[in-house]
C-alpha positions in Angstrom: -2.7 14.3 -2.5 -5.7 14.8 -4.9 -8.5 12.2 -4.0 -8.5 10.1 -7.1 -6.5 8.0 -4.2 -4.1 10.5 -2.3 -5.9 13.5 -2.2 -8.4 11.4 -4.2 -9.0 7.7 -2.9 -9.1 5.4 -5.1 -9.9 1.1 -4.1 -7.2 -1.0 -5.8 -9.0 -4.4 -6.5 -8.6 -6.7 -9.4 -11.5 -5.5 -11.2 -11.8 -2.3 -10.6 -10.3 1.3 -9.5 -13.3 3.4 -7.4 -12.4 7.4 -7.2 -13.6 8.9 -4.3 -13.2 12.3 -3.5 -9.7 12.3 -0.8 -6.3 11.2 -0.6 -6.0 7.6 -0.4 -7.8 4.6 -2.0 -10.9 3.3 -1.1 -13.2 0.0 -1.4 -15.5 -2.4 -0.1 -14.7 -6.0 -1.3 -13.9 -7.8 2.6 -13.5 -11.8 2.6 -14.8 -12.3 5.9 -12.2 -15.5 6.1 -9.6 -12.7 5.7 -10.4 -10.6 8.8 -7.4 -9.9 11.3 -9.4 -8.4 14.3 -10.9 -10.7 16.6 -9.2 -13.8 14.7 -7.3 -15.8 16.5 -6.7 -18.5 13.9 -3.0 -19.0 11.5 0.0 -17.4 12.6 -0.7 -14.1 14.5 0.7 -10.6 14.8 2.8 -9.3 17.4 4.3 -6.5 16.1 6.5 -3.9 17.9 7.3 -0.2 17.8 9.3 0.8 14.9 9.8 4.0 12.8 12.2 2.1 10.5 11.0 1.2 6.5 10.2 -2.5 5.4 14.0 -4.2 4.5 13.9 -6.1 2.0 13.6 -9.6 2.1 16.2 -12.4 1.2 16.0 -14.8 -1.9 14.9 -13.4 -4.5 16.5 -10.4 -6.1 14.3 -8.0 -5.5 14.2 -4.3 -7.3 15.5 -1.3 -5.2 13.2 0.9 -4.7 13.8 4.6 -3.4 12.1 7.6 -2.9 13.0 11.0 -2.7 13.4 13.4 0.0 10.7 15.4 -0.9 8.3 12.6 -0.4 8.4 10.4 3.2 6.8 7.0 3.4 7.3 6.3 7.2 6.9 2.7 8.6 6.0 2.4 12.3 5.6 -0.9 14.2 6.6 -2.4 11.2 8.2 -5.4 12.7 7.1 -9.0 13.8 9.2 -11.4 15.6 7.9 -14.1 13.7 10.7 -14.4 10.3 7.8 -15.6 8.3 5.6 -12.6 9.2 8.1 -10.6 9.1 8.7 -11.5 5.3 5.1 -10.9 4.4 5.5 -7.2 5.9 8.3 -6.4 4.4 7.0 -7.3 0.6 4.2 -5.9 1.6 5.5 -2.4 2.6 7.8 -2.9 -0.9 5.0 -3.2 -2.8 3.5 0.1 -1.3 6.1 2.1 -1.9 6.9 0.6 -5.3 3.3 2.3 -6.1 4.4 5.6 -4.9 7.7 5.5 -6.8 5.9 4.7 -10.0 3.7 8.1 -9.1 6.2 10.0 -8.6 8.7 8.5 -11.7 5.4 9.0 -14.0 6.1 5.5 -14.4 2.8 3.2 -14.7 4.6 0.3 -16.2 7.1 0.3 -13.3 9.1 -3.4 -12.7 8.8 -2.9 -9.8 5.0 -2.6 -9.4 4.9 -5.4 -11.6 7.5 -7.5 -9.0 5.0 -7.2 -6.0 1.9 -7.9 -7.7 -0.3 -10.6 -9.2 -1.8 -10.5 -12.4 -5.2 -10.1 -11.0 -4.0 -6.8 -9.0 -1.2 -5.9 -11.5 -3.9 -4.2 -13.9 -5.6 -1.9 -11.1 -2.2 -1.0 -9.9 -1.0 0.7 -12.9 -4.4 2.3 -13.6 -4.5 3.9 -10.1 -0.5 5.0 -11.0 -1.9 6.3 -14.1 -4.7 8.6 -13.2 -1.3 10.6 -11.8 0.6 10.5 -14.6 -2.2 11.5 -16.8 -2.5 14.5 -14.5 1.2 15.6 -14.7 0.6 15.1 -10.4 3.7 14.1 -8.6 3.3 13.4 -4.9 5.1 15.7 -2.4 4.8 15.4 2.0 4.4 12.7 3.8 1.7 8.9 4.8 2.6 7.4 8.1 1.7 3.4 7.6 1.3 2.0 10.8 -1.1 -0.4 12.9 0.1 -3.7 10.5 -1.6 -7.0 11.3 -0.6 -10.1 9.7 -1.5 -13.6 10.0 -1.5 -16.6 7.5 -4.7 -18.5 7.1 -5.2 -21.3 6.8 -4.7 -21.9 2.9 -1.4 -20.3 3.7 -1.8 -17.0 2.0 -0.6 -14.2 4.2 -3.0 -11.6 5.0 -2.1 -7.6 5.8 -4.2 -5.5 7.3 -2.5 -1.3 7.8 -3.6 1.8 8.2 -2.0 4.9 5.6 -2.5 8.2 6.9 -2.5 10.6 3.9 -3.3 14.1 5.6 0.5 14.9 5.4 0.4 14.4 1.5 0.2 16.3 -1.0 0.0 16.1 -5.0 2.4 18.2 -7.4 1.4 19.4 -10.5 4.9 19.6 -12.5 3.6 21.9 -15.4 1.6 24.3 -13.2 3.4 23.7 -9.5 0.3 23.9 -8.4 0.3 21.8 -4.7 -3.2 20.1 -4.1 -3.2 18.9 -0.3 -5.4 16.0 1.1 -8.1 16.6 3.3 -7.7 16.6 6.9 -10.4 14.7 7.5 -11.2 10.8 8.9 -11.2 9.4 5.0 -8.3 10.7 4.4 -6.5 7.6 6.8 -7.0 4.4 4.7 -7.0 1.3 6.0 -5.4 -1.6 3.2 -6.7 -5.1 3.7 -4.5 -7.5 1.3 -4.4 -10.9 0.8 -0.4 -12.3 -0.3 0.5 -15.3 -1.8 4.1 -16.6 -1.7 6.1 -17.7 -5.1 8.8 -20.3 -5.7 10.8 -17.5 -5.7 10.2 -16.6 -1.8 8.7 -13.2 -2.8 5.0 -12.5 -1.1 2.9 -11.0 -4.4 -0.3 -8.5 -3.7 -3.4 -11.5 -5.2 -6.2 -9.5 -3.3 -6.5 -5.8 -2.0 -8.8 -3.4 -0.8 -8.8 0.2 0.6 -11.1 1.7 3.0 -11.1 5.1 3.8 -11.9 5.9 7.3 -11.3 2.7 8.5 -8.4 3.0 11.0 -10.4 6.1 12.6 
């Protein structure tokens, strides 16, 4: 993809969008309270082998979001045998994909981006969706997410930690067909560290993200 974030990377936090020069999005912002590795403290990660995509949760009505065949967003070990874990990755996973459906709809102001997010991540969202759109990119390939670790801490927010590998991915230009692929190269796997908080609804909304490229290496 082209490295604004996928090809380019770009770091989704509330206050800003970084463009870096690969596919994926990058950033630096890490609450140290918020680290999975080495942690031992909330509810804790045991996640198993899985190739499947994030279901759904139950409760709320959540949007349906789908994605075509010529793009592949592929889940693995993205199961926990903890229900409430379990919830928080699948929202989580949603919310991902609802950012590459907006990409590929040339849809910044997608519902469904807006379902999965905060206000304070809402507005980097869309801008990271947009720097597509302006382009006239769509997104073609392939990201493996995998390595998911969840726990919530101990102010009950949920916290996701996962790795995107991008190299598969490419961008689209529609006008020009002109294919742009990401770099096969350690920053172009991007490791997402997020912070979720849980509504009245039952839905687990993005309130804190960060992307590092080269992370997961």
């Amino acid at each position: 993809m082209n490295r604004r974030a996928l090809p380019a990377a770009a770091s989704l936090t509330a206050t800003a969008v970084l463009l870096l020069t690969a596919c994926g999005s990058g950033g630096g912002d890490d609450s140290s309270s918020d680290k999975i590795k080495g942690v031992g403290q909330g509810e804790n990660s045991s996640s198993s082998p899985s190739a499947s995509a994030p279901a759904s949760s139950g409760g709320a009505d959540r949007p349906g979001i789908t994605l075509p065949r010529s793009f592949q967003a592929n889940f693995e070990g993205w199961t926990n045998s903890n229900p409430k874990l379990q919830a928080i990755l699948n929202d989580g996973g949603e919310e991902l994909k609802s950012k590459y459906a907006a990409i590929i709809e040339s849809d910044p102001d997608s519902d469904a981006v807006a379902f999965y997010n905060s206000e304070a991540t809402l507005t980097s969202a869309r801008k990271w969706i947009k720097q597509f759109v302006d382009d006239d990119d769509s997104l073609i390939g392939k990201v493996l997410v995998f390595d998911p670790q969840v726990h919530i801490n101990d102010t009950g927010s949920g916290v996701l930690f996962y790795c995107v590998d991008e190299r598969g991915a490419s961008t689209k230009n529609r006008k020009t067909g002109k294919v742009t692929a990401t770099p096969d190269e350690p920053d172009s796997v991007i490791q997402y560290r997020a912070r979720l908080d849980k509504t009245s609804q039952g839905v687990w909304k993005i309130v804190a993200l960060t992307t590092v490229p080269g992370a997961c290496s």
